[in-house]
C-alpha positions as CSV (number, residue, x, y, z in Angstrom):
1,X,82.4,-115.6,71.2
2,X,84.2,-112.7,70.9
3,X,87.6,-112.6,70.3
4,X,90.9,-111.7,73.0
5,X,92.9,-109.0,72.0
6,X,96.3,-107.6,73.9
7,X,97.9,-111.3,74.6
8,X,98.0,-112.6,77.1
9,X,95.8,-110.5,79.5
10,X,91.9,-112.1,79.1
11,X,89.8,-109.7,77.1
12,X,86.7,-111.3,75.6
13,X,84.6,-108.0,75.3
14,X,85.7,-104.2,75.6
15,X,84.7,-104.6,79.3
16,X,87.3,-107.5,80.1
17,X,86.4,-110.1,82.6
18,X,83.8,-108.8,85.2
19,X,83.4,-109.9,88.7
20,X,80.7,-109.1,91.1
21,X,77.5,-107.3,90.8
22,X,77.4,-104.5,89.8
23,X,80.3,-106.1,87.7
24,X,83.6,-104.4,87.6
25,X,86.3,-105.3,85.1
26,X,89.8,-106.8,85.8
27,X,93.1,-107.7,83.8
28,X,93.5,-111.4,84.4
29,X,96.7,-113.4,82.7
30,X,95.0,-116.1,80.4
31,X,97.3,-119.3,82.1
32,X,96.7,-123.1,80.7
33,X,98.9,-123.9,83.5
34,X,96.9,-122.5,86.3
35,X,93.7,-124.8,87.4
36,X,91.3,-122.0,87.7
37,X,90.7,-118.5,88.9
38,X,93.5,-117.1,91.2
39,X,93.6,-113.2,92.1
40,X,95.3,-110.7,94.3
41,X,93.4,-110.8,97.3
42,X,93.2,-106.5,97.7
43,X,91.4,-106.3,94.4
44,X,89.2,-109.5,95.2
45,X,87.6,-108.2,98.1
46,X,86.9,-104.9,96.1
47,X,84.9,-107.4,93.9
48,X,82.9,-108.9,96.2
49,X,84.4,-112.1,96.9
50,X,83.7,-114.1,99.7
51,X,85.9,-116.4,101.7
52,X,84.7,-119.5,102.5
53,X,87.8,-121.8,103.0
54,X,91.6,-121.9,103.1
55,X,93.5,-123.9,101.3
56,X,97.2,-125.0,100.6
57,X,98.9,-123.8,97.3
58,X,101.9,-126.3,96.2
59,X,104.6,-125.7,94.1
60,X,104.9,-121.7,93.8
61,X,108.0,-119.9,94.6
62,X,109.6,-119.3,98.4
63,X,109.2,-122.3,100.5
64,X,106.6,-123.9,97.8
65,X,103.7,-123.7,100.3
66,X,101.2,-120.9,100.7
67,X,97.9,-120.5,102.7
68,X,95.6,-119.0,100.0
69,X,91.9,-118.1,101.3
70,X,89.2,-119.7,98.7
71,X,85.6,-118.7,98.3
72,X,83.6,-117.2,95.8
73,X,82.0,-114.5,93.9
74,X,78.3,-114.1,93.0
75,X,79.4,-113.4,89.3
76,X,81.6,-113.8,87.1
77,X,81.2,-112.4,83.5
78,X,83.8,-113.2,80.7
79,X,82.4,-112.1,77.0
80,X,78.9,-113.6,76.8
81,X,79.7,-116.3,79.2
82,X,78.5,-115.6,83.1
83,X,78.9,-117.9,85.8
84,X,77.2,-117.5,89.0
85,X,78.8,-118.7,92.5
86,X,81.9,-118.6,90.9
87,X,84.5,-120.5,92.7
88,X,88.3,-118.8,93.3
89,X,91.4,-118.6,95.1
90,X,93.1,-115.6,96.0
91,X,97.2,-114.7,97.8
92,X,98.5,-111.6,99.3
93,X,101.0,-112.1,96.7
94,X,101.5,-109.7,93.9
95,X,101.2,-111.6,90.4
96,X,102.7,-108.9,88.2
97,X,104.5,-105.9,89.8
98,X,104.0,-103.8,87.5
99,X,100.3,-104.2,87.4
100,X,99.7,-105.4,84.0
101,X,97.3,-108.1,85.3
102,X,95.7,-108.8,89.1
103,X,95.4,-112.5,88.6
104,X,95.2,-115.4,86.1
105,X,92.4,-117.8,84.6
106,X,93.1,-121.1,83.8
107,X,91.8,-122.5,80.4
108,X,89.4,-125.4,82.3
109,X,86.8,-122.7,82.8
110,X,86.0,-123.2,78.9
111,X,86.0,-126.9,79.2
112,X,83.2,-128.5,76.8
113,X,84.4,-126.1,74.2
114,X,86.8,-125.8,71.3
115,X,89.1,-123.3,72.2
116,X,91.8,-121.7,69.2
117,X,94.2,-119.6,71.2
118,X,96.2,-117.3,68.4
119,X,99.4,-116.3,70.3
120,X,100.2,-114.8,67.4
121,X,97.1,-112.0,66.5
122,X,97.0,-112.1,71.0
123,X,92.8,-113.7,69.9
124,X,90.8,-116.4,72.0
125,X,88.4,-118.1,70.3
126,X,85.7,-120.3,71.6
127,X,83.1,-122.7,69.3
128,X,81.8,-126.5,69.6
129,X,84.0,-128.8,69.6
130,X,85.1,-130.3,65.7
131,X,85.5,-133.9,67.5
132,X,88.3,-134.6,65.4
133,X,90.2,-137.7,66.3
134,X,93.8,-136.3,65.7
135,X,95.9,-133.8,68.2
136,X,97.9,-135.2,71.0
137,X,96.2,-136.4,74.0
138,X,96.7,-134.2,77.2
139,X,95.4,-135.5,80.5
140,X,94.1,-132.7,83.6
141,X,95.9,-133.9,86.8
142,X,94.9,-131.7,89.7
143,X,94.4,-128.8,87.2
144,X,96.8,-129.2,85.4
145,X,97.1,-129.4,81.6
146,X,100.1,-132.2,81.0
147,X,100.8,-133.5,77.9
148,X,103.5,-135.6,76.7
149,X,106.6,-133.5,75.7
150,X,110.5,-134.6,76.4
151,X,113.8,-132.7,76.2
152,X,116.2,-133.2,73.6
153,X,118.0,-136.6,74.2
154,X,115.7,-137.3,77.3
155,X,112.8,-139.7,77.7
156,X,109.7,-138.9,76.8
157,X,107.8,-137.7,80.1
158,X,104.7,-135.5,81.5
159,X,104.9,-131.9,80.6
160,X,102.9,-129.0,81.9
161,X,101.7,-127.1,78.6
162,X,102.0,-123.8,80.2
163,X,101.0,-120.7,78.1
164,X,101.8,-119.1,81.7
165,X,105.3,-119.7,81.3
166,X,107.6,-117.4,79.1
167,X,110.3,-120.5,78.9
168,X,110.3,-123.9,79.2
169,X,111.6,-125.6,82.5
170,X,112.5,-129.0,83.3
171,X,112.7,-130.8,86.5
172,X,115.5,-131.0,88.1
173,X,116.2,-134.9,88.4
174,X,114.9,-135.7,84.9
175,X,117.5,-133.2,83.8
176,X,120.2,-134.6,85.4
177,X,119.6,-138.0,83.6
178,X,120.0,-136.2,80.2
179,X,123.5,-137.0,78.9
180,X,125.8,-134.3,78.4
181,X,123.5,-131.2,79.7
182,X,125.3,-129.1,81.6
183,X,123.6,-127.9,84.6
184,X,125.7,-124.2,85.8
185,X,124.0,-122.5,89.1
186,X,122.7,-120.7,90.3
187,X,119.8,-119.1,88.0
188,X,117.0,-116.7,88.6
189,X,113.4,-118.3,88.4
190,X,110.3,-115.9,90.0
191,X,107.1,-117.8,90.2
192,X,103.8,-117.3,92.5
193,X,104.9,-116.4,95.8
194,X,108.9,-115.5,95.0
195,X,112.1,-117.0,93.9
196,X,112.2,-120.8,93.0
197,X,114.7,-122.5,95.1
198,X,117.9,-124.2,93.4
199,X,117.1,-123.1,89.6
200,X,119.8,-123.8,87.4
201,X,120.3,-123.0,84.0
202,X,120.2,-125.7,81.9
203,X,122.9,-125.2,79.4
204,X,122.3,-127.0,75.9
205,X,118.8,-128.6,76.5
206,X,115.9,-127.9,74.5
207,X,112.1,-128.5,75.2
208,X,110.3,-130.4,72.1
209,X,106.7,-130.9,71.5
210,X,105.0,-132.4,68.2
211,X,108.3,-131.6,66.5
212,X,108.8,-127.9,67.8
213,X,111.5,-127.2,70.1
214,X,112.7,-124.5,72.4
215,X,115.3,-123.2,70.1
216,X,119.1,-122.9,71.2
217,X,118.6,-119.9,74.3
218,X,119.4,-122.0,78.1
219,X,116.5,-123.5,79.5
220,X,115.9,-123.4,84.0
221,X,115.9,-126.5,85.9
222,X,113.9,-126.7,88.7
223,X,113.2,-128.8,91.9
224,X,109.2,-130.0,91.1
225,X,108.9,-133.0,93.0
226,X,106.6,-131.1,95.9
227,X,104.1,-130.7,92.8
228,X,104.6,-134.2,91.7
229,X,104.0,-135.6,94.7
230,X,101.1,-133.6,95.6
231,X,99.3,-134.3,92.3
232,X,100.3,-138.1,92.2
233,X,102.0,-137.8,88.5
234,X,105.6,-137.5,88.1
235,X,106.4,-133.5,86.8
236,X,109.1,-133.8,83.9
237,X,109.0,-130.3,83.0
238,X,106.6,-127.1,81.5
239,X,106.5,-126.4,78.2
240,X,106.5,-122.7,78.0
241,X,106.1,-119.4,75.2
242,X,109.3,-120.3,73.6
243,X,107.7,-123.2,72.2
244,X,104.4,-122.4,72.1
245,X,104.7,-119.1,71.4
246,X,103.8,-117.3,67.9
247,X,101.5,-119.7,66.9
248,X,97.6,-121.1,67.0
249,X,96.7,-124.0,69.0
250,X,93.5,-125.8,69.0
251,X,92.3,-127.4,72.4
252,X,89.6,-129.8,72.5
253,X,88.5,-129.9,75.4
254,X,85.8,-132.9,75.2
255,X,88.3,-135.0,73.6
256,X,91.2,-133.9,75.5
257,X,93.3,-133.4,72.9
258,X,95.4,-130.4,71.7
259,X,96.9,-129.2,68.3
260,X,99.5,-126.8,66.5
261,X,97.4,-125.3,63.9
262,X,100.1,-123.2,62.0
């Protein structure tokens, strides 16, 4: 495969990921967090796609639920790896304002390979998996990439390993059972489809994972129990850029297990 450059925006090849026939390129944010493909519905319907369904989006910003039409496209090109009928989701909703990207891709598109992400050199790489028994275990839950993380003096819970995510967030009841963290509001939080309701920073907590942490900066708490309840798995948090950031991780996905290799 060829490699990503410009982090996080998907770029397998100089043409990007193409949609439609005749395919046309476009920016899409590279999101281990998101269950599949999700784009701005204006530049979808340039690209062909076709709506066969609506469906109900959980856990975003605003009131948490969003009708998001859902059909597909006849192809869908990223590097040397085309699928046909492609399945995705689209919103009215503006991903990035600034226009950087029109969408993101969740990793479970490349599931059956090994996948390196370098979010360090901003590089994707994709080969067979090394079935290598270590890594810790992650589990997929309705999309989503959870593996077991915990805050600093908190249990040990069900984090969403979220390259999607520039910091870490916790839930906002497992927060308050941390002792001492001092939870100040209110605190600005954007996600899909606006403003997270009753975000709170998070004064003193930190986000660790296979001994990395989030470093010393206030994290956001955040309601998540719609998401939890919808999936059926109890949310403790995300683990976002400032711990995953800056480094290579190695996912692999036939043995569902994932790996800091720096």
């Amino acid at each position: 495969m060829k490699p990503l450059d410009d982090w996080p925006r998907v770029k397998l090849s100089a043409r990007g990921v193409e949609l439609g026939e005749p395919p046309r390129s476009v920016r899409l944010l590279l999101d281990t967090g998101s269950p599949g493909l999700f784009l701005v519905s204006r530049l979808a319907r340039k690209r062909g796609f076709e709506p066969l369904s609506q469906e109900t989006s959980f856990g975003g910003g605003g009131d948490q639920r969003h009708k998001d039409p859902r059909g597909r496209f006849s192809r869908v090109a990223i590097g040397d790896i085309v699928y046909r009928d492609a399945l995705a989701t689209t919103t009215e909703h503006e991903f990035d304002e600034t226009g950087r990207y029109q969408g993101v891709l969740g990793l479970g598109i490349f599931e059956g390979y090994g996948v390196e992400i370098d979010l360090q050199r901003g590089r994707l790489l994709l080969a067979r998996s090394e079935g290598r028994k270590d890594g810790m275990r992650f589990w997929t839950v309705s999309g989503q990439m959870l593996v077991e993380a915990r805050a600093q003096d908190g249990q040990p819970g069900l984090f969403l390993f979220d390259t999607g995510a520039s910091v870490s967030v916790l839930d906002l009841g497992y927060a308050k059972g941390i002792p001492g963290l001092d939870l100040r509001q209110p605190a600005s939080l954007w996600s899909y489809g606006g403003p997270l309701a009753e975000a709170r920073l998070a004064v003193g907590a930190r986000v660790v994972l296979a001994g990395l942490d989030s470093g010393a900066g206030a994290l956001r708490a955040v309601d998540l129990s719609v998401r939890s309840r919808v999936s059926g798995v109890q949310l403790d948090g995300f683990v976002g850029l400032d711990v995953l950031g800056g480094r290579r991780w190695y996912v692999d996905w036939p043995r569902r297990t994932v790996r800091p290799l720096d």
